[in-house]
mmCIF file of the C-alpha atoms, coordinates in Angstrom:
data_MODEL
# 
_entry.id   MODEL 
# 
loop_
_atom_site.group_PDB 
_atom_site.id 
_atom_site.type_symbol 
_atom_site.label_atom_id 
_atom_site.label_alt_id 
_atom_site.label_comp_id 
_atom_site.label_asym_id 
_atom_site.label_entity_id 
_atom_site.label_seq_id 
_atom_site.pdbx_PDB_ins_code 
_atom_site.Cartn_x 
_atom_site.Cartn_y 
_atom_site.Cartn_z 
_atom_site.occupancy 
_atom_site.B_iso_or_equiv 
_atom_site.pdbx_formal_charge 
_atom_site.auth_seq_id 
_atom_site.auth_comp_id 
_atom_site.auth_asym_id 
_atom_site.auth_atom_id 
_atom_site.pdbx_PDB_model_num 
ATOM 1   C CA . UNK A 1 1   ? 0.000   0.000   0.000  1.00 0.00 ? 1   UNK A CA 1 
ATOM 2   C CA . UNK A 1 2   ? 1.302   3.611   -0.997 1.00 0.00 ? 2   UNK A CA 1 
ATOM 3   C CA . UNK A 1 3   ? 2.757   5.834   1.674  1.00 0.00 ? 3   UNK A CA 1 
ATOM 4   C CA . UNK A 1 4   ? -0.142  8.296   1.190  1.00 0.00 ? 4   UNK A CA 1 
ATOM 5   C CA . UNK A 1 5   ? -2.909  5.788   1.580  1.00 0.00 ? 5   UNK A CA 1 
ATOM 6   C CA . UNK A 1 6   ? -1.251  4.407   4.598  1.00 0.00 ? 6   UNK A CA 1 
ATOM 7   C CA . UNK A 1 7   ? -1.433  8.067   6.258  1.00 0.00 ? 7   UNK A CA 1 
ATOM 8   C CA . UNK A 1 8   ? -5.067  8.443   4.880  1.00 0.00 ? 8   UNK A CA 1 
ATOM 9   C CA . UNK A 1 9   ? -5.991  5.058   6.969  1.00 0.00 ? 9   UNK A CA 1 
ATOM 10  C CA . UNK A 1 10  ? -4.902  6.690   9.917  1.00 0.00 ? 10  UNK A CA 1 
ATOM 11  C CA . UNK A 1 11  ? -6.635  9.687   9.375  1.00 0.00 ? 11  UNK A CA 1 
ATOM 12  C CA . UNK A 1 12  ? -9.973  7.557   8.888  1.00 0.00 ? 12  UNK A CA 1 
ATOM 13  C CA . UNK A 1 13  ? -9.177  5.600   12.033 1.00 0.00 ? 13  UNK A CA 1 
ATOM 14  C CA . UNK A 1 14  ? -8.729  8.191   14.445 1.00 0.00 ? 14  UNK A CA 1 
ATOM 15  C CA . UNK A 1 15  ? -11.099 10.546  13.231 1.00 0.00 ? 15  UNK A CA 1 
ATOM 16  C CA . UNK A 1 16  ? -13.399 7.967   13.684 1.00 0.00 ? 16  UNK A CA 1 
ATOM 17  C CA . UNK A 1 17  ? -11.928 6.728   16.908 1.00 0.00 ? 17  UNK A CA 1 
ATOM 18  C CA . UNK A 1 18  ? -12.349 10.486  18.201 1.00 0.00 ? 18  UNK A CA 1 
ATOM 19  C CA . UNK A 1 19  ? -15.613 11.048  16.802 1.00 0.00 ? 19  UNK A CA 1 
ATOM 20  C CA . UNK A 1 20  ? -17.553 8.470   18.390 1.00 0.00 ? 20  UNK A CA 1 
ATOM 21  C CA . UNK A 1 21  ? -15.286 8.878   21.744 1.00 0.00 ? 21  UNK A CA 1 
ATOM 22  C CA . UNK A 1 22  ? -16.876 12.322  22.113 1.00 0.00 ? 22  UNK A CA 1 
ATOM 23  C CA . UNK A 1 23  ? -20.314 11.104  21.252 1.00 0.00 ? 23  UNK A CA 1 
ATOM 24  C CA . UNK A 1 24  ? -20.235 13.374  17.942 1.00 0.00 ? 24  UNK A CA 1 
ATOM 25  C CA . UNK A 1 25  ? -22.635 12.351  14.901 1.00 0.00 ? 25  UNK A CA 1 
ATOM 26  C CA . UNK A 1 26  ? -20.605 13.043  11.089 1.00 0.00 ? 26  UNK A CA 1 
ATOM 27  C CA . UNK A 1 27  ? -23.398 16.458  10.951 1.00 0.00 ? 27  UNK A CA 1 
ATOM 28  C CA . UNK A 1 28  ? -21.703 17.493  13.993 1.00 0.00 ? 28  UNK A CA 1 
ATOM 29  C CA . UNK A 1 29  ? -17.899 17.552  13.510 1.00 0.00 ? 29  UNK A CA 1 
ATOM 30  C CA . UNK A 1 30  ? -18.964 18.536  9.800  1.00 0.00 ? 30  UNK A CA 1 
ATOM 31  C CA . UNK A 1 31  ? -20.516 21.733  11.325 1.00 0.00 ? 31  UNK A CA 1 
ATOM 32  C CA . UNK A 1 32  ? -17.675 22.574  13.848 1.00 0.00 ? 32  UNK A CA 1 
ATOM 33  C CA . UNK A 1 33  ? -14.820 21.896  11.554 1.00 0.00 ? 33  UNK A CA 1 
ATOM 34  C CA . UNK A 1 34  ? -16.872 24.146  8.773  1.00 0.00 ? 34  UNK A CA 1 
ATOM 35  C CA . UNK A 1 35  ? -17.184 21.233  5.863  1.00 0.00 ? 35  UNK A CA 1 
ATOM 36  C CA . UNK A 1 36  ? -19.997 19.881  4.589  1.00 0.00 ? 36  UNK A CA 1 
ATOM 37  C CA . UNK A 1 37  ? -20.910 16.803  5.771  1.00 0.00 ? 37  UNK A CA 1 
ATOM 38  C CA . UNK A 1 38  ? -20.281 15.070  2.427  1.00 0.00 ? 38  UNK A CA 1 
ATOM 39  C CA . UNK A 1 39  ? -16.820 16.679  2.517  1.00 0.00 ? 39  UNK A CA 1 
ATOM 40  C CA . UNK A 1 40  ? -15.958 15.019  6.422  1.00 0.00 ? 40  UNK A CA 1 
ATOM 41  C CA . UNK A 1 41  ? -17.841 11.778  5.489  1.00 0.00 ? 41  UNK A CA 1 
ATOM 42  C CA . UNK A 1 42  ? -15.246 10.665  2.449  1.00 0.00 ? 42  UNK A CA 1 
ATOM 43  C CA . UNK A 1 43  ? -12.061 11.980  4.888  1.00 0.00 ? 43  UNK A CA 1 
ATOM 44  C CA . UNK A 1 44  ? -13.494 9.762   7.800  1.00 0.00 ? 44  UNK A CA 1 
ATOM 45  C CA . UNK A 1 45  ? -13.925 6.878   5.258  1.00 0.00 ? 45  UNK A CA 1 
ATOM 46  C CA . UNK A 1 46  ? -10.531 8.009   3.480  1.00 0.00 ? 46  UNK A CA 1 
ATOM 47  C CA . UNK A 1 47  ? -12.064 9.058   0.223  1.00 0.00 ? 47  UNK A CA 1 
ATOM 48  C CA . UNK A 1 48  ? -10.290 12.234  -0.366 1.00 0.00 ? 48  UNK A CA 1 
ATOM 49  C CA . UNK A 1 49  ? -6.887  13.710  0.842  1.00 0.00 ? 49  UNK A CA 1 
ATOM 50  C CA . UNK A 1 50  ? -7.376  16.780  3.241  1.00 0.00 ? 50  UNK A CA 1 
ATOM 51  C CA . UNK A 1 51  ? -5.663  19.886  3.214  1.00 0.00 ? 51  UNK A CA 1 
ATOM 52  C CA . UNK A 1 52  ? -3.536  20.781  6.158  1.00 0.00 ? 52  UNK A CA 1 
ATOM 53  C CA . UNK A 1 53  ? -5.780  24.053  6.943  1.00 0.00 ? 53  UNK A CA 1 
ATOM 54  C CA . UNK A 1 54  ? -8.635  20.591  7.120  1.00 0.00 ? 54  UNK A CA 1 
ATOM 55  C CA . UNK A 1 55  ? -6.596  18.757  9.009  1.00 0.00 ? 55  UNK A CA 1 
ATOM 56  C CA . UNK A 1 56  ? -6.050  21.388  12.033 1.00 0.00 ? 56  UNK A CA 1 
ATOM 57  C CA . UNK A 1 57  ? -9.611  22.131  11.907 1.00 0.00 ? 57  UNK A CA 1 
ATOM 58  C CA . UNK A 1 58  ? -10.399 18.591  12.534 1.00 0.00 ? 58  UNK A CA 1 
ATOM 59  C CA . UNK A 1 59  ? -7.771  18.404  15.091 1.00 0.00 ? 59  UNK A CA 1 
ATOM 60  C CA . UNK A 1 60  ? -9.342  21.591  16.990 1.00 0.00 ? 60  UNK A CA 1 
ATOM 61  C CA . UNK A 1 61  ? -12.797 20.005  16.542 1.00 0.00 ? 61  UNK A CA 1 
ATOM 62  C CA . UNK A 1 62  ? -11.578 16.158  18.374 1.00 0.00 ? 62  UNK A CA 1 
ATOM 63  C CA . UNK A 1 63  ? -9.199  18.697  21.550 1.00 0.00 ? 63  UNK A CA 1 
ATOM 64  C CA . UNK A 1 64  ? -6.114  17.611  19.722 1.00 0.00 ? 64  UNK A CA 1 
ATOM 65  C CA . UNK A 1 65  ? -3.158  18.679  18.020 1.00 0.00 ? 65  UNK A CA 1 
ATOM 66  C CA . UNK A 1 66  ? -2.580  17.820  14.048 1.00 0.00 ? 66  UNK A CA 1 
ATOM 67  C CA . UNK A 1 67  ? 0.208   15.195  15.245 1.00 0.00 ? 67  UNK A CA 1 
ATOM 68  C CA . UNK A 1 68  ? -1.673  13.425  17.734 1.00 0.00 ? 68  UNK A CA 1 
ATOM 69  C CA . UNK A 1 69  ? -4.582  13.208  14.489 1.00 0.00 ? 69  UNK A CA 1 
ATOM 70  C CA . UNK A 1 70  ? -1.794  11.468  12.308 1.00 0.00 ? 70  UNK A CA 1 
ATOM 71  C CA . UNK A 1 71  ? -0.441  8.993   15.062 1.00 0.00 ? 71  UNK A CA 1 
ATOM 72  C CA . UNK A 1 72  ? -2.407  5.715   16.030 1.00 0.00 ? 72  UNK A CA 1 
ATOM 73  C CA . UNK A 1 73  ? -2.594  6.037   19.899 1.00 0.00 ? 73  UNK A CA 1 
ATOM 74  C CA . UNK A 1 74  ? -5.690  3.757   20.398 1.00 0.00 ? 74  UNK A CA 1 
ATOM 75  C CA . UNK A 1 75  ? -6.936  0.667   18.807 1.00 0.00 ? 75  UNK A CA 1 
ATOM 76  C CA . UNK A 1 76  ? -9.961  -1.396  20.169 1.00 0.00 ? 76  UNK A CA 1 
ATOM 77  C CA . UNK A 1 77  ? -10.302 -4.581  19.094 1.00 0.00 ? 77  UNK A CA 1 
ATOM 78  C CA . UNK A 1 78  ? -12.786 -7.278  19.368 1.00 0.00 ? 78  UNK A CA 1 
ATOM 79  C CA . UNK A 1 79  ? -10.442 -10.101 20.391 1.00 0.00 ? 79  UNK A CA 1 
ATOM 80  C CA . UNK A 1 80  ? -9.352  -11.527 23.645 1.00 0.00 ? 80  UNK A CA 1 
ATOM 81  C CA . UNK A 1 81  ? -6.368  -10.661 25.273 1.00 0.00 ? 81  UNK A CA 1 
ATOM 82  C CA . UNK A 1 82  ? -4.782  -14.023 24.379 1.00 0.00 ? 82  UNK A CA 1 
ATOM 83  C CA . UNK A 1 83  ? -6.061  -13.997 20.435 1.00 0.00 ? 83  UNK A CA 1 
ATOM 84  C CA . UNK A 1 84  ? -4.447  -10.151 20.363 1.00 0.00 ? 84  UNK A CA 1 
ATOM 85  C CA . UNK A 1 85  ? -1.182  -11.295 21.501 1.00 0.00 ? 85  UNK A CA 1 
ATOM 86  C CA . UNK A 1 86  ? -1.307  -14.326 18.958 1.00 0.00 ? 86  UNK A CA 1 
ATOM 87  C CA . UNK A 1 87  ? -2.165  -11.973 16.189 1.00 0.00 ? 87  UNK A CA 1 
ATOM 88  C CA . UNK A 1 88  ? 0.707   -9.106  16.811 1.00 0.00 ? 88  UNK A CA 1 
ATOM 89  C CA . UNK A 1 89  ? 2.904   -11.790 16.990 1.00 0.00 ? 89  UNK A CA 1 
ATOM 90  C CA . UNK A 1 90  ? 1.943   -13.596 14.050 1.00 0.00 ? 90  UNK A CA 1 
ATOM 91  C CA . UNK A 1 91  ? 2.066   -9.810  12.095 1.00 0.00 ? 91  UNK A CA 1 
ATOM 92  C CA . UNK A 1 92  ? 4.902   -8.549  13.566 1.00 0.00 ? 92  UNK A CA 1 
ATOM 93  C CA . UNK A 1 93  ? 7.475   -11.791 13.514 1.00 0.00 ? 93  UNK A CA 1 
ATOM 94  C CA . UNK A 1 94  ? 8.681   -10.955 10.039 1.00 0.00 ? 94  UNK A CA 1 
ATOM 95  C CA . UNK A 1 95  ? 8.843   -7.345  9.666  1.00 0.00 ? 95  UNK A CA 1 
ATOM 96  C CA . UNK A 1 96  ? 11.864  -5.178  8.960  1.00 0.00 ? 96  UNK A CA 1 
ATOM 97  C CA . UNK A 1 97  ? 10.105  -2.905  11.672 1.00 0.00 ? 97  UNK A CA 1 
ATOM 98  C CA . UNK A 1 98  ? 10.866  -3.017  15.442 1.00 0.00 ? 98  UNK A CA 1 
ATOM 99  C CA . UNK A 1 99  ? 8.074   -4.053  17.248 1.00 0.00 ? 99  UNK A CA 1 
ATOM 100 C CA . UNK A 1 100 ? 6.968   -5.433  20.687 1.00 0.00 ? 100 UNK A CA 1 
ATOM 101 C CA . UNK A 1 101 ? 3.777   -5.405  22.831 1.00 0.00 ? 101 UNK A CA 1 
ATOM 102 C CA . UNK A 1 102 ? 4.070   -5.131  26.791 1.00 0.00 ? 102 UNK A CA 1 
ATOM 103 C CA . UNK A 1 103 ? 1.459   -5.074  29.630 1.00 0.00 ? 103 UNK A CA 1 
ATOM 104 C CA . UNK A 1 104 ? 0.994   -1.166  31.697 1.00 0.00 ? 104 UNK A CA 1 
ATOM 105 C CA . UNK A 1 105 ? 3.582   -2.314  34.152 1.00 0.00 ? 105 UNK A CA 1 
ATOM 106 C CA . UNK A 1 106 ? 6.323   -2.423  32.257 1.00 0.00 ? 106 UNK A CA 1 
ATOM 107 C CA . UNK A 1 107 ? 6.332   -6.224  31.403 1.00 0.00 ? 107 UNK A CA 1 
ATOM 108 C CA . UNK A 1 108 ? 7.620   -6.978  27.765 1.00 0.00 ? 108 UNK A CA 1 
ATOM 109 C CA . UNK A 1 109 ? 5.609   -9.893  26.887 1.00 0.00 ? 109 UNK A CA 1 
ATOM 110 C CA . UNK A 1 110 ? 6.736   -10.200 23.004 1.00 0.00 ? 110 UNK A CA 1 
ATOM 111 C CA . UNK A 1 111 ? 9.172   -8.529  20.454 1.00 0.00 ? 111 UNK A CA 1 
ATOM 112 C CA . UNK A 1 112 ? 10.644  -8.980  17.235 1.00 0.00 ? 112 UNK A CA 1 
ATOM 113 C CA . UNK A 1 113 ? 13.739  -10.117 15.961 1.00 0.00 ? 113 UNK A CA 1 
ATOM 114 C CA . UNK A 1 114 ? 14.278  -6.490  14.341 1.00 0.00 ? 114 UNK A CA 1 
ATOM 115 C CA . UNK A 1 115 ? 14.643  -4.918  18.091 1.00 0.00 ? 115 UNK A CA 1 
ATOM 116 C CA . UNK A 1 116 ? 17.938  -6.700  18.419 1.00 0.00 ? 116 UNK A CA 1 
ATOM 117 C CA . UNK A 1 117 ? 19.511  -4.164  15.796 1.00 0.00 ? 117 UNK A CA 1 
ATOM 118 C CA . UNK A 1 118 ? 18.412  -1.234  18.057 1.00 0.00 ? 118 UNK A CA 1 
ATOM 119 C CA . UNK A 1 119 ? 20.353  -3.264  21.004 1.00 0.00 ? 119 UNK A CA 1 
ATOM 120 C CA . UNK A 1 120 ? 17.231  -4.485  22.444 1.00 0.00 ? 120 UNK A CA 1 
ATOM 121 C CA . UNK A 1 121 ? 16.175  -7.868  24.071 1.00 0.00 ? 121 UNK A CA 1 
ATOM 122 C CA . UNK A 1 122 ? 14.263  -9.767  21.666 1.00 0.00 ? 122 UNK A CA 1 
ATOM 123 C CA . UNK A 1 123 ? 11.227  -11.587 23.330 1.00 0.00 ? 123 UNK A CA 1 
ATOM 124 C CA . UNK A 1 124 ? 10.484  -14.904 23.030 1.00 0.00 ? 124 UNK A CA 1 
ATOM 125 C CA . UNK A 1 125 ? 9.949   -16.795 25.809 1.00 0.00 ? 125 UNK A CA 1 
ATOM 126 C CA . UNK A 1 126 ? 9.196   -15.221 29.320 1.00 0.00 ? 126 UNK A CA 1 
ATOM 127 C CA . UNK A 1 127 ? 8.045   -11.517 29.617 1.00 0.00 ? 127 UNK A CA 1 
ATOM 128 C CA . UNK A 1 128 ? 11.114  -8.897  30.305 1.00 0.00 ? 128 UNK A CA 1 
ATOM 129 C CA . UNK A 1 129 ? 10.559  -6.816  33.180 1.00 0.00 ? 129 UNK A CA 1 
ATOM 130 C CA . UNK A 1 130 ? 12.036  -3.415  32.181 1.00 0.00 ? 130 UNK A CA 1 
ATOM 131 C CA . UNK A 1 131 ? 12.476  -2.379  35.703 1.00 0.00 ? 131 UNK A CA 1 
ATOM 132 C CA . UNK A 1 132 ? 15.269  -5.488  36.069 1.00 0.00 ? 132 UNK A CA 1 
ATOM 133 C CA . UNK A 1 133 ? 17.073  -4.460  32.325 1.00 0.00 ? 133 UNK A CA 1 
ATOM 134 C CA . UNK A 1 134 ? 16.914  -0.788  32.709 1.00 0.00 ? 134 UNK A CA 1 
ATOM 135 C CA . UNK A 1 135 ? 19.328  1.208   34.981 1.00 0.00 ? 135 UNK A CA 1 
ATOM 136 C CA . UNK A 1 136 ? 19.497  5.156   36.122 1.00 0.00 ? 136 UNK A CA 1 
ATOM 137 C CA . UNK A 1 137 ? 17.587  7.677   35.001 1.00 0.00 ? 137 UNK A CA 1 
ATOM 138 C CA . UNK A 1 138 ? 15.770  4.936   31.734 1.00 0.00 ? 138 UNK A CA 1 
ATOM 139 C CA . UNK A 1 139 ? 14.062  3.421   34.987 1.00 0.00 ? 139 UNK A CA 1 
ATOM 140 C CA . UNK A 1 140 ? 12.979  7.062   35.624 1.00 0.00 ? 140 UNK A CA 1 
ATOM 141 C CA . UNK A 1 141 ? 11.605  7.646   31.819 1.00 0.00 ? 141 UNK A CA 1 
ATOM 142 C CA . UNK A 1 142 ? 9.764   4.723   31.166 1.00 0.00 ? 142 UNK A CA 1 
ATOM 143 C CA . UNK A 1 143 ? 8.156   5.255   34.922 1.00 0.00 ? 143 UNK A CA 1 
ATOM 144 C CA . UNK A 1 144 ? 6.975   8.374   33.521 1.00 0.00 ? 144 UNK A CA 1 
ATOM 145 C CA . UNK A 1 145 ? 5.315   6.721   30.350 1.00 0.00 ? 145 UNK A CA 1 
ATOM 146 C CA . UNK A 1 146 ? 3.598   3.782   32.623 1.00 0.00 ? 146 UNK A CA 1 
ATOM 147 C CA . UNK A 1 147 ? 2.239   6.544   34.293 1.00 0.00 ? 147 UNK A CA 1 
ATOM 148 C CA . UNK A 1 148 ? 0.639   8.122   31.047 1.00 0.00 ? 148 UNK A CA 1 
ATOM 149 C CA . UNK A 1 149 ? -0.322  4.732   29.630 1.00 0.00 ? 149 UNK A CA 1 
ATOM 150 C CA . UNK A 1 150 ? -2.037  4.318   32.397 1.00 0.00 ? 150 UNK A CA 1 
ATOM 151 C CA . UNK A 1 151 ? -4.404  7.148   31.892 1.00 0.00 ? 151 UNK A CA 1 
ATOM 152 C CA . UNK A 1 152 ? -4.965  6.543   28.534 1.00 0.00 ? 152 UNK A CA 1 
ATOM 153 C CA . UNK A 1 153 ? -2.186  8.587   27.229 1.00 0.00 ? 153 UNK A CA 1 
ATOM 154 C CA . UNK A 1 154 ? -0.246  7.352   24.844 1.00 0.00 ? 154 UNK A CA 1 
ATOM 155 C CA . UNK A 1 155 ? 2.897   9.790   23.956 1.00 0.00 ? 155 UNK A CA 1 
ATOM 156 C CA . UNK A 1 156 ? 5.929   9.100   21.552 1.00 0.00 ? 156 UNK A CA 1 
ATOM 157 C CA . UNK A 1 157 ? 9.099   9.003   23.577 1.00 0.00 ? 157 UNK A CA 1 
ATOM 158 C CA . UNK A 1 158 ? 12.639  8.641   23.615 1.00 0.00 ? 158 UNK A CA 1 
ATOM 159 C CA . UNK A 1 159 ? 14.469  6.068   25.926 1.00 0.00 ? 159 UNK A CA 1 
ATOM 160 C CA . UNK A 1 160 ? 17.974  4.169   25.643 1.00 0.00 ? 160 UNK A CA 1 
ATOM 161 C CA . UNK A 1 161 ? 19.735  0.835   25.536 1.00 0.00 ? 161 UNK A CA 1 
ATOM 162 C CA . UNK A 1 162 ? 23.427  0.696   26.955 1.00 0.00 ? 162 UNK A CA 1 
ATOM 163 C CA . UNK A 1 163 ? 26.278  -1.350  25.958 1.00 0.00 ? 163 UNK A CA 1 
ATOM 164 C CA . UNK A 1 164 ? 27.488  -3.631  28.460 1.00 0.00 ? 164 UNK A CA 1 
ATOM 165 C CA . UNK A 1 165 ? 30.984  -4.332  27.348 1.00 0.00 ? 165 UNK A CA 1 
ATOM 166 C CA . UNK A 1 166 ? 31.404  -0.441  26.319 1.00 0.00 ? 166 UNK A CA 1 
ATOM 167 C CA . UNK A 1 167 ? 29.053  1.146   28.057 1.00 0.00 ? 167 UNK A CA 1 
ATOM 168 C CA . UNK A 1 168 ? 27.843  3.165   24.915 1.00 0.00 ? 168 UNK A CA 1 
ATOM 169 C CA . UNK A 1 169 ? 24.442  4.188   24.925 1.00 0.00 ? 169 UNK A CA 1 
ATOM 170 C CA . UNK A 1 170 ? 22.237  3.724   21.889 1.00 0.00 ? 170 UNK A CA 1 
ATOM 171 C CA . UNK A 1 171 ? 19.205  6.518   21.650 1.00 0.00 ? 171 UNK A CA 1 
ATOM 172 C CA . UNK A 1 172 ? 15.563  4.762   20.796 1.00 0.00 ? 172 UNK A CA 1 
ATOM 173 C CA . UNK A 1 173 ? 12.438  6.264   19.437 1.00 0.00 ? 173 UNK A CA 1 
ATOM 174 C CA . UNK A 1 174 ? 9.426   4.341   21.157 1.00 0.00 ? 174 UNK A CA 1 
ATOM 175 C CA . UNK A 1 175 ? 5.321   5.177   19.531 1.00 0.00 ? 175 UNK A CA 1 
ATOM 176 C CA . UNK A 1 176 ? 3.430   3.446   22.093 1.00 0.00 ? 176 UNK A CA 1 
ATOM 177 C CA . UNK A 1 177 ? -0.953  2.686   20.815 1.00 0.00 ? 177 UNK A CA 1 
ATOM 178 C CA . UNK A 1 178 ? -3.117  1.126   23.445 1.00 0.00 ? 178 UNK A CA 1 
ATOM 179 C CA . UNK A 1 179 ? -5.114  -1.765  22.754 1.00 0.00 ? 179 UNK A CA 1 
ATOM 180 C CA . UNK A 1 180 ? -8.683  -1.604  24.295 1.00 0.00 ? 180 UNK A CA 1 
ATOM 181 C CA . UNK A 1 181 ? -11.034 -4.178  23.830 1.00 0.00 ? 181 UNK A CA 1 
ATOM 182 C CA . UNK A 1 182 ? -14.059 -3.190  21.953 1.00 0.00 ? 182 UNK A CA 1 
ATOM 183 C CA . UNK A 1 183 ? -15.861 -2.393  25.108 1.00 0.00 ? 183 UNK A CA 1 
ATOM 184 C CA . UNK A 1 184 ? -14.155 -0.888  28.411 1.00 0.00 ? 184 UNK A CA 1 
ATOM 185 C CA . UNK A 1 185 ? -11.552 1.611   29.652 1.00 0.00 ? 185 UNK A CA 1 
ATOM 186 C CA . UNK A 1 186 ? -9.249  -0.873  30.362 1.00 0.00 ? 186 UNK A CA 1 
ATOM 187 C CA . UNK A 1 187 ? -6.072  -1.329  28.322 1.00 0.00 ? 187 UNK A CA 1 
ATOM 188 C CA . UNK A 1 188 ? -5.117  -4.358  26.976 1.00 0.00 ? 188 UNK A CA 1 
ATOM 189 C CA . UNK A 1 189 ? -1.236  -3.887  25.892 1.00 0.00 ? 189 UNK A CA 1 
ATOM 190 C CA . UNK A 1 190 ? 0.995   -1.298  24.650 1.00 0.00 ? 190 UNK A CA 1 
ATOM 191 C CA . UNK A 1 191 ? 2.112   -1.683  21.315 1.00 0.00 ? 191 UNK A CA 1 
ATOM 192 C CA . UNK A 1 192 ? 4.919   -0.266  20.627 1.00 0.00 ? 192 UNK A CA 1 
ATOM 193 C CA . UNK A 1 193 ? 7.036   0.930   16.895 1.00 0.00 ? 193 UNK A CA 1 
ATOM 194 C CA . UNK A 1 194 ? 10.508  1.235   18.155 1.00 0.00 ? 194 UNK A CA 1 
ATOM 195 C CA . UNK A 1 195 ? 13.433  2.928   15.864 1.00 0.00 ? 195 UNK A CA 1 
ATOM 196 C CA . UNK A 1 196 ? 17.132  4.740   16.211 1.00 0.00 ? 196 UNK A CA 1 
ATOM 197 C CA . UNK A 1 197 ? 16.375  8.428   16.550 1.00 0.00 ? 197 UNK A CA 1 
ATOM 198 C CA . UNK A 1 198 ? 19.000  9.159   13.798 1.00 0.00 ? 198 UNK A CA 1 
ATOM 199 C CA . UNK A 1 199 ? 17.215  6.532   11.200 1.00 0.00 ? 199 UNK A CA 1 
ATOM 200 C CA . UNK A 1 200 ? 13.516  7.261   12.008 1.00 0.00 ? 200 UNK A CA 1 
ATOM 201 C CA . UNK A 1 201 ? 11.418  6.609   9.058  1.00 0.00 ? 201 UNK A CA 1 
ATOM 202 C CA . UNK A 1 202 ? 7.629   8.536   8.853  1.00 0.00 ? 202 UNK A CA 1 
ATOM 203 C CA . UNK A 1 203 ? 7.137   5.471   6.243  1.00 0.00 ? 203 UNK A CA 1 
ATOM 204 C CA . UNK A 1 204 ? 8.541   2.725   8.819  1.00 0.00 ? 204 UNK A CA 1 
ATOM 205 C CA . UNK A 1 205 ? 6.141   4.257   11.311 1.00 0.00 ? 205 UNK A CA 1 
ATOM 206 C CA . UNK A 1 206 ? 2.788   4.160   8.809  1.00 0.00 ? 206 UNK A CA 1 
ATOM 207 C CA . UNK A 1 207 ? 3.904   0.185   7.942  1.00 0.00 ? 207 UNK A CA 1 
ATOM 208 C CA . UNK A 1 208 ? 3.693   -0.321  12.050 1.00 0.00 ? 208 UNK A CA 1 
ATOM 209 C CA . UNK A 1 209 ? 0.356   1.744   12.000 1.00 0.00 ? 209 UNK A CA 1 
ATOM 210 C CA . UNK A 1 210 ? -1.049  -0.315  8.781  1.00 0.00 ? 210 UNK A CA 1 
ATOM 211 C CA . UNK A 1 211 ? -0.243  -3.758  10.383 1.00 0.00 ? 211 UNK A CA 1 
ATOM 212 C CA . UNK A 1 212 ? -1.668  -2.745  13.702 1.00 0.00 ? 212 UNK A CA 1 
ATOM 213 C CA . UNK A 1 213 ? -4.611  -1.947  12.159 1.00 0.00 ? 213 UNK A CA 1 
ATOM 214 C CA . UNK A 1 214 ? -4.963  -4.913  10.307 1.00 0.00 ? 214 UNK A CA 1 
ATOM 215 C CA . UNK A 1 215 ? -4.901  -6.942  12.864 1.00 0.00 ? 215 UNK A CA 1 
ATOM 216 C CA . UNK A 1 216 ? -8.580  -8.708  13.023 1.00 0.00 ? 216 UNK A CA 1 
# 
């Protein structure tokens, strides 16, 4: 799938994500966002490519910024917790992408081989506890984003990995989405895309989003 259509799935996704969070009907966020509602009924369904002046309209309309509009930060998903897990893992085991899914208490539960080129554990067997691999002030950041997971916020951040033998720290990029299940407030997992700061790739990130979303 193109680049473009990628980013337009998003779009869809979350504007229908936000719309039906905030109890909105199409007519409504039409109205506030000053479209018709033919014009906000093929973006939501991703049959036109919005304008940027569009897209911070829409943003305004949902109480967030553009960026948080273009990022997948909430899935919900009709499968059990057990069937999810199964499924990322089966999408996920392959791709070029690092990828892993952990539990809101920092337990890594799954990740691909593609995190070991970023110098992180690949997960297999038993869960990872973070708290037990990370050390100094990483304990203190990814405390932090448990903390905003846990209230439903789901934030891009930036953590590292160190060296053992050398000591050299290596600089990741971590996109965390929160799986719901269809009905409830209570996460299921954090997904995360993980990449080097200095090699992120907007197009890596959209081929995380696409799989996530594909996930059935």
């Amino acid at each position: 799938m193109p680049y473009f259509k990628k980013l337009s799935r998003v779009l869809s996704h979350n504007m229908k994500m936000a719309r039906q969070q905030n109890g909105l009907t199409q007519s409504a966020v039409a109205a506030k966002a000053k479209l018709s509602l033919r014009q906000y009924s093929k973006i939501e369904t991703g049959g036109t490519n919005p304008s940027i002046e569009t897209i911070c309209r829409l943003s305004s309309v949902f109480g967030m910024t553009a960026d948080e509009l273009m990022r997948v930060r909430m899935i919900r998903t009709n499968l059990s917790k057990e069937e999810y897990l199964e499924a990322f893992k089966a999408k996920f085991k392959a791709e070029p992408t690092g990828a892993g899914i952990r539990t809101l208490n920092g337990l890594v539960l799954w990740g691909n081989s593609a995190l070991e080129a970023l110098g992180l554990p690949r997960t297999e067997g038993e869960p990872v506890d973070l708290f037990k691999v990370l050390k100094g002030p990483a304990i203190e950041i990814i405390k932090c984003q448990l903390l905003c997971e846990q209230k439903g916020l789901a934030t891009p951040y930036i953590n590292y990995s160190t060296d053992k033998i050398t000591g050299e720290r290596t600089f990741i990029r971590y996109c965390p989405t929160l799986i719901f299940p269809e009905s409830g407030n209570e996460p299921y997992f954090v997904a995360n895309y993980c990449s080097l700061i200095e090699s992120d790739s907007h197009a890596s990130y959209y081929r995380f989003c696409d799989n996530l979303l594909s996930i059935e």
